[in-house]
DOTORKOL-610782 format. One record per residue (C-alpha): residue number from 1; residue in three letters; z, x, y. Coordinates in steps of 0.2 Angstrom, whole numbers. Layout:
DOTORKOL-610782
NUM ALA Z X Y
...
//
This chain:
DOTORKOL-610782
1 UNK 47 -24 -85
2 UNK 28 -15 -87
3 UNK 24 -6 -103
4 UNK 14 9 -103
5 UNK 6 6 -120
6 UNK -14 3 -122
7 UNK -11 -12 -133
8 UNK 3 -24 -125
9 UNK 11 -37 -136
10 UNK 21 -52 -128
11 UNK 38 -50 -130
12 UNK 44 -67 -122
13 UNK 58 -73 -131
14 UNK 59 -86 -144
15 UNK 67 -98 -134
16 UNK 50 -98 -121
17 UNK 40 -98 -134
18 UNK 34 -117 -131
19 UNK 29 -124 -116
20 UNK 38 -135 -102
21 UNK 53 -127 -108
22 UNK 58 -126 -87
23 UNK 75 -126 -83
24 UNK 84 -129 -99
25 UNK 78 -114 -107
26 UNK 81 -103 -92
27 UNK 99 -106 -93
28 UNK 98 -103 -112
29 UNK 91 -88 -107
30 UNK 104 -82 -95
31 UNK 120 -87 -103
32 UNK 112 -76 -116
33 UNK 110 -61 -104
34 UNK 129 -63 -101
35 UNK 134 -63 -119
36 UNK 124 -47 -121
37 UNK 134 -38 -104
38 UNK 150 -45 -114
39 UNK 147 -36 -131
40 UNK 139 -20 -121
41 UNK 155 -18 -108
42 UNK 168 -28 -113
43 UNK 172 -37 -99
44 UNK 163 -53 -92
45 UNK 149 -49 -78
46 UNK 153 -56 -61
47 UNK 137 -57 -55
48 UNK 121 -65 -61
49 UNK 104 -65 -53
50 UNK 87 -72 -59
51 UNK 69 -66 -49
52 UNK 53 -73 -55
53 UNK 37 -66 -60
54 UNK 20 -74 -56
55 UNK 4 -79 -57
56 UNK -10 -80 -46
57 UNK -20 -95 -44
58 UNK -35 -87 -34
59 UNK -35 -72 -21
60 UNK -36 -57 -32
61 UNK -38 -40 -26
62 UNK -37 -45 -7
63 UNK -20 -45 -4
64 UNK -21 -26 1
65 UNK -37 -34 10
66 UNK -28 -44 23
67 UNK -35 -58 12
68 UNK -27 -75 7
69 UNK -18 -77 -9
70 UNK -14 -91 -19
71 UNK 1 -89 -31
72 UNK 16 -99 -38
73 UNK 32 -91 -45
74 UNK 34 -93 -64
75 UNK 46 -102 -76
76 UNK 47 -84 -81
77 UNK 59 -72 -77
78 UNK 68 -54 -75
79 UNK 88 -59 -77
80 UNK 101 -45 -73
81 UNK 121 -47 -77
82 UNK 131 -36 -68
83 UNK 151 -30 -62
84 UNK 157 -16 -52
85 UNK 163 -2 -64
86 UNK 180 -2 -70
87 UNK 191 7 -59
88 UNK 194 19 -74
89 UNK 177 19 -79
90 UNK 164 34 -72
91 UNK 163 35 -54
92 UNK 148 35 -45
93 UNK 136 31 -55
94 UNK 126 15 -63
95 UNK 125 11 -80
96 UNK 110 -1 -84
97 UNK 105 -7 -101
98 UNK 88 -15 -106
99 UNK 87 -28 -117
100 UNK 67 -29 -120
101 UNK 67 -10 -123
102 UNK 83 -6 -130
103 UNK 85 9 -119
104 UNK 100 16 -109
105 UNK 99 25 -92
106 UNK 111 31 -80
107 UNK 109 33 -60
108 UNK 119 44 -51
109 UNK 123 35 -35
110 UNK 133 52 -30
111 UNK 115 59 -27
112 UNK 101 59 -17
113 UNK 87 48 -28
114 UNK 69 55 -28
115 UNK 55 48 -35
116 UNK 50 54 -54
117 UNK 53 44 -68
118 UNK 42 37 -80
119 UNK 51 25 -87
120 UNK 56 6 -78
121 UNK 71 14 -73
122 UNK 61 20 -58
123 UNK 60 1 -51
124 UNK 76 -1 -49
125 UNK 77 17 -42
126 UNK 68 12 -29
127 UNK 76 -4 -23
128 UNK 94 6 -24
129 UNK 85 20 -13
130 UNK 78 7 -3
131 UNK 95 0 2
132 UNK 103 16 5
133 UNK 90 20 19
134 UNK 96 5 26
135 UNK 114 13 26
136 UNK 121 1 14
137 UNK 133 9 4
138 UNK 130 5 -15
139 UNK 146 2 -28
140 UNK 147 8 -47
141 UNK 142 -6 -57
142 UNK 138 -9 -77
143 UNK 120 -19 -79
144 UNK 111 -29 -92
145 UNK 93 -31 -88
146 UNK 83 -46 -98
147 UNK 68 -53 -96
148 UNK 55 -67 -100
149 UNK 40 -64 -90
150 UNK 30 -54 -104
151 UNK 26 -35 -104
152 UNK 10 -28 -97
153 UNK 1 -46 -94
154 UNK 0 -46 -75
155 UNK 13 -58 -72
156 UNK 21 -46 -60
157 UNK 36 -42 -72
158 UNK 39 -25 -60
159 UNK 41 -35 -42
160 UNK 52 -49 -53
161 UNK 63 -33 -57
162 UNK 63 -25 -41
163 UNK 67 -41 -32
164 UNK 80 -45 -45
165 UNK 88 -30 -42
166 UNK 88 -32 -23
167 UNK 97 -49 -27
168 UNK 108 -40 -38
169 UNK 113 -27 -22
170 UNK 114 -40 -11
171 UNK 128 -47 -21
172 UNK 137 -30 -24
173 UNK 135 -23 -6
174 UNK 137 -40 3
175 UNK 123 -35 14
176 UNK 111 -51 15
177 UNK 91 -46 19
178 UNK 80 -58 26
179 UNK 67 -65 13
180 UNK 52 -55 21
181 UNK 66 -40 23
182 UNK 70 -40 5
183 UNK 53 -41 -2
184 UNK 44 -27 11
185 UNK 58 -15 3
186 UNK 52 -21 -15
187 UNK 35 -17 -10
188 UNK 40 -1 -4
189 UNK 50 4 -19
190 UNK 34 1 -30
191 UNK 24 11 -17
192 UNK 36 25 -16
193 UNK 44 27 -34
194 UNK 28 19 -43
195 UNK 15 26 -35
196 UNK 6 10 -35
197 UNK 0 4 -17
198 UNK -1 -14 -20
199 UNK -1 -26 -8
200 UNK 13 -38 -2
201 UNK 10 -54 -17
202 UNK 19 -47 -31
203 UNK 36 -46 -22
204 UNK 33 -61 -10
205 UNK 30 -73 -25
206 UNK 47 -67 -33
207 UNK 56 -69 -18
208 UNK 49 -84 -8
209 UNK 42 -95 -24
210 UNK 50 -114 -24
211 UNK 49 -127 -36
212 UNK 33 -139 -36
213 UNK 24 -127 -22
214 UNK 10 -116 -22
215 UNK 11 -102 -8
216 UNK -3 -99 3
217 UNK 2 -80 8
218 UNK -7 -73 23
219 UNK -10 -55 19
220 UNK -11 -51 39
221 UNK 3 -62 44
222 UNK 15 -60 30
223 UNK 18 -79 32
224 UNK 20 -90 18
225 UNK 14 -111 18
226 UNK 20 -119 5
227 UNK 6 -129 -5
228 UNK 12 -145 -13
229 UNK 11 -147 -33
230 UNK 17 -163 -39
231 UNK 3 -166 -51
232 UNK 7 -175 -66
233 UNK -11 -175 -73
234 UNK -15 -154 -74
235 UNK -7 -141 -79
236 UNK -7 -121 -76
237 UNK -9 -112 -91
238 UNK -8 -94 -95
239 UNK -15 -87 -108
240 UNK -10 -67 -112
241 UNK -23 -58 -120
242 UNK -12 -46 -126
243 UNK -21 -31 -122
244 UNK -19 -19 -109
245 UNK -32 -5 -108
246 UNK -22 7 -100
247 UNK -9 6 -86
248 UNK -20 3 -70
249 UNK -13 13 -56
250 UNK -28 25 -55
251 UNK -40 10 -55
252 UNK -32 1 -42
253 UNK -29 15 -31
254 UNK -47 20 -31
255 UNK -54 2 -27
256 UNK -41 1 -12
257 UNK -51 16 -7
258 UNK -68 10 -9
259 UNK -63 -5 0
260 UNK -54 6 15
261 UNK -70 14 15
262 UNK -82 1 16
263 UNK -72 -6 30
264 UNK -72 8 40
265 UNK -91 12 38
266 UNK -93 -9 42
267 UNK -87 -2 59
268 UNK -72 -14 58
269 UNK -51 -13 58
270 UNK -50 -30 48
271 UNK -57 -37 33
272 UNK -54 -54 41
273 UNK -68 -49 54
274 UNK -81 -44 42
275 UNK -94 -60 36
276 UNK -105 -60 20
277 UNK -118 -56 34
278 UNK -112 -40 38
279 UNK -111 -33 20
280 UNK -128 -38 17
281 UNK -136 -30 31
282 UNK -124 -15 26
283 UNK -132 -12 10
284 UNK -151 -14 19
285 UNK -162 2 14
286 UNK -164 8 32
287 UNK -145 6 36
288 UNK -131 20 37
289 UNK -120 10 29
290 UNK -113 4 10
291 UNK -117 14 -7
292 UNK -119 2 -19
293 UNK -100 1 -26
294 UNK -94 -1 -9
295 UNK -107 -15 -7
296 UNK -98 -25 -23
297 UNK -83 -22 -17
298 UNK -84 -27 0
299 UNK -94 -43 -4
300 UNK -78 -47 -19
301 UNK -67 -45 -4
302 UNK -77 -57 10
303 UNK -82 -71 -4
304 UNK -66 -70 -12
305 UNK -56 -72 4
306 UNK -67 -89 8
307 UNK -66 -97 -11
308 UNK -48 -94 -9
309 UNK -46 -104 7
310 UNK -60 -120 -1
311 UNK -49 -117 -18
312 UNK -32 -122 -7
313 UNK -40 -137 2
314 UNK -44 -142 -16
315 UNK -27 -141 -24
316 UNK -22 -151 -5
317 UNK -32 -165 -12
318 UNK -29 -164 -30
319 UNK -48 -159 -32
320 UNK -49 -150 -48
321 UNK -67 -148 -52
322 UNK -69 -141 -36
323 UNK -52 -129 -40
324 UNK -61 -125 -57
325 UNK -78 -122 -51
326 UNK -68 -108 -39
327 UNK -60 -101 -53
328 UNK -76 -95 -60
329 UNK -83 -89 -46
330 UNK -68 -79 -43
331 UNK -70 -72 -61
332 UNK -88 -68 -60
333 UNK -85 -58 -44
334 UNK -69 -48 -51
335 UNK -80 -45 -67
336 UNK -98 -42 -58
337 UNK -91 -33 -41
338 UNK -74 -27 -44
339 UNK -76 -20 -60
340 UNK -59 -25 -65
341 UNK -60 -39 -80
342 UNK -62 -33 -99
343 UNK -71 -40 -114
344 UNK -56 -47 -120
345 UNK -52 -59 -103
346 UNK -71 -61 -103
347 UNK -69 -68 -120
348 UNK -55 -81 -115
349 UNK -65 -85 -98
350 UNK -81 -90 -108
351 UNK -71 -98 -122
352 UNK -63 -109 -108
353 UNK -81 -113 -101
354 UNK -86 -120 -117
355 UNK -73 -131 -119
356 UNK -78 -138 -102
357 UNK -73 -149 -90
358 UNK -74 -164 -102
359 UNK -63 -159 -116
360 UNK -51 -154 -102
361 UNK -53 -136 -94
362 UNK -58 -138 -76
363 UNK -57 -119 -73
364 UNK -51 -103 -80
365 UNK -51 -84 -73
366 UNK -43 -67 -77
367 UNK -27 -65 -66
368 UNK -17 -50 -61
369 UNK -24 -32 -60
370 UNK -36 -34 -73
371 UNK -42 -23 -88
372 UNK -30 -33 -98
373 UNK -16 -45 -95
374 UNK -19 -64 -93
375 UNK -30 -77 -90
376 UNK -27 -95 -79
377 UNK -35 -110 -83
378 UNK -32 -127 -75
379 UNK -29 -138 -88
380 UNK -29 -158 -90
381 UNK -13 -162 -98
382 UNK -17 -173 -111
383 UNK -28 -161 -118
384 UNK -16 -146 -117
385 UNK -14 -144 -134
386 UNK -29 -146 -140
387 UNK -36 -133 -128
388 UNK -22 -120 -133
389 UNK -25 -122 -152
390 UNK -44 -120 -148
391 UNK -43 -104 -136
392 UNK -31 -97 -150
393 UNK -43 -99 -165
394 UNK -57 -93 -155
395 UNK -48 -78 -148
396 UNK -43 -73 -162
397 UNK -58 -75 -172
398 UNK -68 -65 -158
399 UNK -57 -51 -155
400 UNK -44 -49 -170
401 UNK -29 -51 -160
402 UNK -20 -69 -156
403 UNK -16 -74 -136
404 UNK 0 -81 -132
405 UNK -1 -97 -122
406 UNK 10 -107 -111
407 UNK 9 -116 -96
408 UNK 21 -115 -82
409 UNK 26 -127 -66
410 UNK 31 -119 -49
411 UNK 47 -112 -51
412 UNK 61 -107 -39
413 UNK 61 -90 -32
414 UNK 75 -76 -33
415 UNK 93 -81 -34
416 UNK 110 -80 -40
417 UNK 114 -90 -53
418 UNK 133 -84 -55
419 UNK 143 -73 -41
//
């Protein structure tokens, strides 16, 4: 679930801790969710559901663009065990528990739910609200919240929560959405109870994501093509920073309206029409046209939405040093045009560069939002370890605080694991 703090710590339990932990430590992880609901209600939970967070290979910032993005689901994830209340219990009403935080809260299901709270609780507002303007009437129910995908790193720890509650309802209500259904109402929640306009990725990853495949999401067509990952040579690794400059939401709502703006004064209704041609002329001194922040923005948006399309075909033919090369670039531009990296990913980029391509690092770039979070390197696996003991003496040596590491395959995407 997101933290608000300006310094975010990852909180991933101990039993993710090492990499390549998959599947085993998943179930660790949820039969220990489902001790937790024991001891907190008494009872056994009924229901258990598991939605992943993410992270994104290439496509950053274009998802809101009608661009292409290139994510896979996580071996990281937001677990909820759950039962209806008891019939003698408070009616009305669900009672939800967070492990990560510690915290209580209480919805009133007897009430009409409006946006306003500050706190995660308004997530999972917003996926209850979402289902009741389906006209899905919503049971009492007792919950335990977990979760594995780490705090304020990017990794989409909100959609994995609002996409596992959405499993969690379908379970309760026995009212079964269609996968783009479900994951349009967990944008929509985000949107509406959030405040935070992002694009469709986030909640698409959670709910679509499969084992061993990359998703090629189109933006415009809200399709998904699954991308093969069967490589037994590279590995994805995530390195958190551990920072987070502050929580985002103005940030990214202003550069969704320097893009809007940019493509309106380009004169078009789709990014997906706009070349690198027509920015440049844009910015020309005797054109009407682009200021110069609208320029860098547009030109991120029409080179990123390319790299991302050569960057697939790469991971098609198991071309990493093309993939890596395209990582960079996709970094330079987010740092240069989009104004969204930080010194601290900057930092973890450069100390990837310098480990290079032959000691085993064919790329690296800042992924998520940006201003803090995570990094993604394409990692040869027999230098893995090597590579995460080199970023983490070199982080820390730079900037005083140590990076968590851990590499992740493509994992399965929302589901009930119990119910």
């Amino acid at each position: 679930m997101p933290s608000n703090s300006l310094n975010s710590t990852d909180t991933t339990p101990a039993i993710f801790a090492s990499a390549d932990d998959g599947n085993d430590a998943a179930s660790r992880y949820q039969a220990t969710v489902e001790q937790h609901f024991q001891s907190q209600y008494g009872r056994p939970a009924t229901v258990v559901v598991s939605a992943p967070g993410r992270v994104n290979l290439i496509g950053e910032h274009i998802d809101y663009n009608d661009g292409y993005v290139l994510p896979l689901a996580i071996e990281r994830s937001v677990v909820i065990a759950a039962a209806p209340a008891p019939e003698n219990g408070p009616a009305g009403q669900a009672n939800l528990y967070s492990m990560d935080l510690a915290e209580s809260a209480v919805i009133r299901l007897d009430q009409e739910l409006q946006p306003g709270s500050e706190s995660w609780v308004r997530y999972v507002e917003g996926v209850l609200d979402g289902f009741r303007q389906l006209g899905v009437e919503i049971p009492a129910f007792d919950a335990i919240v977990g979760s594995t995908v780490p705090l304020g790193s990017g990794l989409s720890s909100s959609a994995a929560l609002e996409v596992a509650t959405a499993t969690l309802l379908e379970q309760l209500t026995g009212r079964t959405l269609g996968q783009s259904e479900k994951a349009l109402l967990c944008q929509k929640a985000e949107h509406d109870y959030a405040g935070v306009p992002c694009g469709i990725m986030d909640q698409f990853s959670s709910v679509f994501g499969k084992e061993n495949e990359l998703m090629l999401i189109d933006c415009c067509s809200e399709t998904v093509e699954g991308i093969p990952f069967n490589a037994s040579d590279v590995s994805v690794l995530i390195t958190n920073s551990n920072v987070k400059h502050a929580l985002v939401n103005g940030e990214y709502a202003a550069r969704r309206s320097q893009c809007e703006s940019a493509l309106k004064k380009l004169g078009k209704t789709s990014w997906r029409d706009v070349t690198l041609a027509d920015v440049e002329q844009a910015n020309q001194k005797d054109a009407v046209g682009l200021n110069e922040t609208e320029f860098r923005r547009a030109r991120h948006v029409v080179t990123e939405i390319h790299r991302t399309l050569k960057a697939t075909d790469a991971f098609r033919n198991s071309d990493w040093e093309l993939a890596g090369e395209l990582l960079y670039a996709s970094h330079d531009s987010l740092r240069d045009d989009y104004d969204v990296s930080c010194p601290e990913l900057d930092i973890l980029v450069e100390i990837a560069r310098d480990i290079g391509g032959e000691n085993g690092v064919y790329g690296s770039r800042m992924t998520g939002g940006g201003f803090g979070g995570c990094t993604v390197s394409l990692v040869a696996n027999e230098h893995v370890d090597a590579v995460i003991a080199t970023i983490t003496t070199s982080y820390e040596s730079k900037t005083g605080i140590k990076p968590t590491c851990f590499s992740s395959r493509p994992a399965r995407g929302a589901h009930v694991v119990k119910g």
